[in-house]
PAGUNU-403348 format. One record per residue (C-alpha): z, y, x; chain. Coordinates in Angstrom, 2 decimals, decimal comma, padded with zeros to 5 digits. Layout:
REM PAGUNU-403348
REC      c3      c2      c1 ch
REC       Z       Y       X  A
...
END
This chain:
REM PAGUNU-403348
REC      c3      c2      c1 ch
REC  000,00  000,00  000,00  A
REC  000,67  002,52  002,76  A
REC  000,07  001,22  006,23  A
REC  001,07  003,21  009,66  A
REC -000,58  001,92  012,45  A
REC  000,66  002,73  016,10  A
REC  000,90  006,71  014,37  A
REC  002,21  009,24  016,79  A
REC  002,94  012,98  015,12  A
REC  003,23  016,14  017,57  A
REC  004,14  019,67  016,48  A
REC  005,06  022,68  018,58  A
REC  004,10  021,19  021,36  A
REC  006,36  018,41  021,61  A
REC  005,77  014,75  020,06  A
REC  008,21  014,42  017,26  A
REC  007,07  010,81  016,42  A
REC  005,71  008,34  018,70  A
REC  004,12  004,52  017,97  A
REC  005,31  004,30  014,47  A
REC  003,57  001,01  012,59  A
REC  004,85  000,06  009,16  A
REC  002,98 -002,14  006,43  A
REC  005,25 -000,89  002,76  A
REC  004,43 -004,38  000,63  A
REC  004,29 -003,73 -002,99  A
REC  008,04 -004,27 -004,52  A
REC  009,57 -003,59 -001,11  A
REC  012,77 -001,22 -001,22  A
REC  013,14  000,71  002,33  A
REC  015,90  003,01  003,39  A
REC  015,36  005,36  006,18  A
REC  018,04  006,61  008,24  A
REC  017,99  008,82  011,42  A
REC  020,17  011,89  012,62  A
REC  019,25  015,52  011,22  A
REC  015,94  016,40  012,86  A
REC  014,95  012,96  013,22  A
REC  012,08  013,68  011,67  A
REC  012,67  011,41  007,77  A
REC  011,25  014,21  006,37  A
REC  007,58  014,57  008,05  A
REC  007,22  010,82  008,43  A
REC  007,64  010,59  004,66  A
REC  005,07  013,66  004,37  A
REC  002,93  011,63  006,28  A
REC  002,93  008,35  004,29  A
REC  001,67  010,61  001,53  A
REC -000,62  012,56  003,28  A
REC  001,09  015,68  003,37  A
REC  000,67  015,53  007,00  A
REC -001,81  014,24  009,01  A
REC -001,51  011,93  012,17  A
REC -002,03  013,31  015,49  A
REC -002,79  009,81  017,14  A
REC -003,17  006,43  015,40  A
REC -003,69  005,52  011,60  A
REC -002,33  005,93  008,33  A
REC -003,90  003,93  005,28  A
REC -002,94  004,87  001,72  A
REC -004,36  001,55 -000,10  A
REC -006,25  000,41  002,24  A
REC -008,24  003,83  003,08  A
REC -007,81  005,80  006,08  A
REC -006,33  009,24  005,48  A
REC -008,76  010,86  007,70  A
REC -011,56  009,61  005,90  A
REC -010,96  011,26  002,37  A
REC -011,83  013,80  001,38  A
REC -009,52  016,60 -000,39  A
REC -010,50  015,23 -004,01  A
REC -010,19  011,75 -003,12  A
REC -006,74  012,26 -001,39  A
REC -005,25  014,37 -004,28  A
REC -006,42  011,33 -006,62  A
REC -004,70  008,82 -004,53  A
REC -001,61  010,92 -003,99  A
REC -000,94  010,32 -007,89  A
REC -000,21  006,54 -007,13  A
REC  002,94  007,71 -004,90  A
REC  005,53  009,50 -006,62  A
REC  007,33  011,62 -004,67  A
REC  011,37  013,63 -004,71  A
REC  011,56  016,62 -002,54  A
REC  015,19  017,05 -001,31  A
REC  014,83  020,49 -002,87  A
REC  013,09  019,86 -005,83  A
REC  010,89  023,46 -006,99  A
REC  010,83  024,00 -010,70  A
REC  008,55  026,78 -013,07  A
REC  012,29  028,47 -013,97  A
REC  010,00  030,27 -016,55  A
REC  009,59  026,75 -018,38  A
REC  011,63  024,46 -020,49  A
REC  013,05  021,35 -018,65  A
REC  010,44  018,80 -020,43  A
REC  006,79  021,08 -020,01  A
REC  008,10  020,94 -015,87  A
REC  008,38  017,22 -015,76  A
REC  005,08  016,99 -017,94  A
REC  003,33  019,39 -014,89  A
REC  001,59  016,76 -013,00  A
REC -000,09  015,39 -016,37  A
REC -000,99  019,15 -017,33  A
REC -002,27  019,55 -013,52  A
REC -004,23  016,41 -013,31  A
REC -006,00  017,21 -016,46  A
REC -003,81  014,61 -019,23  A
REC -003,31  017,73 -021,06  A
REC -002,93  015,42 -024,26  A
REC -000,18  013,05 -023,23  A
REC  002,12  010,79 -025,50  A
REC  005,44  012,65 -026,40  A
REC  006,81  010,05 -027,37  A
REC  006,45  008,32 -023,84  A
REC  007,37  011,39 -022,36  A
REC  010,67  011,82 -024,45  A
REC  011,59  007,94 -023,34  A
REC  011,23  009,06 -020,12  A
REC  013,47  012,31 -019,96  A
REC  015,99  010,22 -022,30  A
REC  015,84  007,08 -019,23  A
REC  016,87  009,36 -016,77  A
REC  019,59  011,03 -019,01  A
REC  018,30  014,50 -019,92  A
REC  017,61  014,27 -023,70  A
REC  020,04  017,08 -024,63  A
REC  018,75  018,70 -021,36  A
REC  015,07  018,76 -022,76  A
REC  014,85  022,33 -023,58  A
REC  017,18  023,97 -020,90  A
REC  015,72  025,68 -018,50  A
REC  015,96  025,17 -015,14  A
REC  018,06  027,70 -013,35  A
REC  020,30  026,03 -015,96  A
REC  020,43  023,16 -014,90  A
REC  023,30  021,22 -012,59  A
REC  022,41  019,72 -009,35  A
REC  022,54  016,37 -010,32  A
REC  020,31  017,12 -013,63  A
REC  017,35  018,70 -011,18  A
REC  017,64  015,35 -009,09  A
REC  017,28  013,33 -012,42  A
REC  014,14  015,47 -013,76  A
REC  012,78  015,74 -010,40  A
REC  012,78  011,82 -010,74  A
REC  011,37  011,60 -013,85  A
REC  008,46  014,17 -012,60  A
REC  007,68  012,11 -010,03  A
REC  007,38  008,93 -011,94  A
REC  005,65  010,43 -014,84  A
REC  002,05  009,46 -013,34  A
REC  003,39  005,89 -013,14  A
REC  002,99  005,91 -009,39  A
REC  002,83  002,71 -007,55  A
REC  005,28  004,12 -004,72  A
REC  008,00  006,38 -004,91  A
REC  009,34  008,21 -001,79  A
REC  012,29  009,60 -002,12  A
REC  014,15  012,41  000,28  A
REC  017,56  012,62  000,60  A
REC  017,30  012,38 -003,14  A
REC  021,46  012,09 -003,49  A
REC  021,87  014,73 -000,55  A
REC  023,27  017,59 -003,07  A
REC  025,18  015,62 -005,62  A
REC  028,51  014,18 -005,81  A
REC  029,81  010,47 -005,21  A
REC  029,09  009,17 -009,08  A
REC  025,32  011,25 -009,74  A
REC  024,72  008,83 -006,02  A
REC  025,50  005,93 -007,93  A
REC  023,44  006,78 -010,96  A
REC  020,74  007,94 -009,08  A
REC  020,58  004,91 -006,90  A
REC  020,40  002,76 -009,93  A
REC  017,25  004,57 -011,42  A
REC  015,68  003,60 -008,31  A
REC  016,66  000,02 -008,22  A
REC  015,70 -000,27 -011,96  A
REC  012,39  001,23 -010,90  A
REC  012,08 -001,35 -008,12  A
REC  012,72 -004,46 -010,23  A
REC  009,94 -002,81 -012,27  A
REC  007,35 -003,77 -009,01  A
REC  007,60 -000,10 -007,72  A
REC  007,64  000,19 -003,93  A
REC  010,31  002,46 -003,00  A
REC  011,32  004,17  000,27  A
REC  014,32  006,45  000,14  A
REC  015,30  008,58  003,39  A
REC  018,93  009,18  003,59  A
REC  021,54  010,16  006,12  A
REC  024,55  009,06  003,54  A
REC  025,16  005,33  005,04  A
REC  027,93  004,48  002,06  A
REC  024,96  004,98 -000,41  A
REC  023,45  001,80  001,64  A
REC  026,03 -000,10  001,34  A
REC  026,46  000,33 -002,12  A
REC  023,23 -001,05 -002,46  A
REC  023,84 -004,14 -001,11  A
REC  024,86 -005,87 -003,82  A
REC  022,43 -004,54 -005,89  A
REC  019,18 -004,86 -004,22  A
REC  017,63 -007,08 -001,45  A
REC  016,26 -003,62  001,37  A
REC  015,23 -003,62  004,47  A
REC  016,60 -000,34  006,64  A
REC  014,84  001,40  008,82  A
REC  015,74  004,09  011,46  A
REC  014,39  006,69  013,32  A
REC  015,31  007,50  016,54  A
REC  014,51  008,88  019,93  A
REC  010,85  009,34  017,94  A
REC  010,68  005,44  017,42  A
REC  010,85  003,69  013,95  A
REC  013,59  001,03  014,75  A
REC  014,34 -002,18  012,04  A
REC  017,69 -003,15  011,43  A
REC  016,74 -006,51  010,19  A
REC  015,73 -007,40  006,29  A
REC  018,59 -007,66  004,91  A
REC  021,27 -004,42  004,33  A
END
């Protein structure tokens, strides 16, 4: 589904990533660890080609990034959902029209409410629908930036530090939306500094972990 092969990324001058290979099987579940800086942010920017490789290869089913063009990129981009650690919202529009936005952007102008209500109430924002969201707690943005990413029903879903602002219990739930979504046959890859959110998933979900550092992907085995 998204393949790094031998990838190397370099900004400012120095080489921030270096002989990074990765194969994400569909259904896998991935954590991704490293110290601040690391770099968990750009390598997830590159599996969804945010970003683009300095040195070796990165295939987004089966294509090469380099070899799409803009049109064809933005079209496969849909098939990986993605949570920013700060997730942007319109503040101008009602909690349920910003989690519709990639429909309205991608031309589904005339989407099922009905599937779109089931979604907001899965992630536990029905009386939230309407609020706006400056409104909005920092747990409820995390739970309707899920449900904006999953709204295209996305074959991936990379996640950033998506229980970095949130207390202890909005960790749990939020970890369990992404499990649920797993068992589903999503592929998901969360980065995360917060170790005790691993662990808690142990019991939950067979994950592999991965870590970055000194610009190297490392494995710590299969199992958490």
């Amino acid at each position: 589904m998204i393949e790094l092969d031998n990838m190397a990324y370099s900004y400012g001058g120095g080489e921030l990533l270096s002989g990074v290979s990765l194969h994400l099987q569909p259904g896998a579940f991935h954590f991704l660890t490293g110290p601040s800086g690391a770099g968990k942010t750009t390598f997830l920017r590159l599996c969804y080609g945010d970003l683009t490789a300095t040195a070796g290869a990165v295939r987004l089913f089966g294509q090469d990034v380099r070899d799409l063009s803009r049109d064809d990129l933005a079209v496969m981009r849909r098939r990986i959902g993605v949570v920013h650690q700060d997730c942007q919202f319109l503040d101008h529009l009602p909690l349920h029209e910003n989690i519709a936005l990639p429909l309205t952007v991608s031309g589904q102008a005339s989407f099922d409410d009905s599937n779109l209500r089931e979604l907001i109430q899965w992630v536990g924002l029905s009386h939230r629908a309407r609020a706006l969201p400056p409104e909005l707690s920092g747990g409820e943005r995390q739970r309707a930036a899920l449900a904006r990413a999953i709204i295209m029903s996305p074959d991936v879903i990379l996640a950033d530090e998506p229980t970095g602002n949130v207390d202890w219990e909005m960790s749990q739930r939020l970890l369990t939306l992404l499990i649920e979504l797993n068992r589903l046959g999503k592929t998901v890859l969360i980065a995360t500094h917060d170790l005790a959110l691993i662990r808690a998933a142990k019991s939950q979900v067979q994950a592999r972990v991965l870590r970055i550092a000194n610009r190297k992907l490392q494995f710590a085995g299969a199992d958490l």
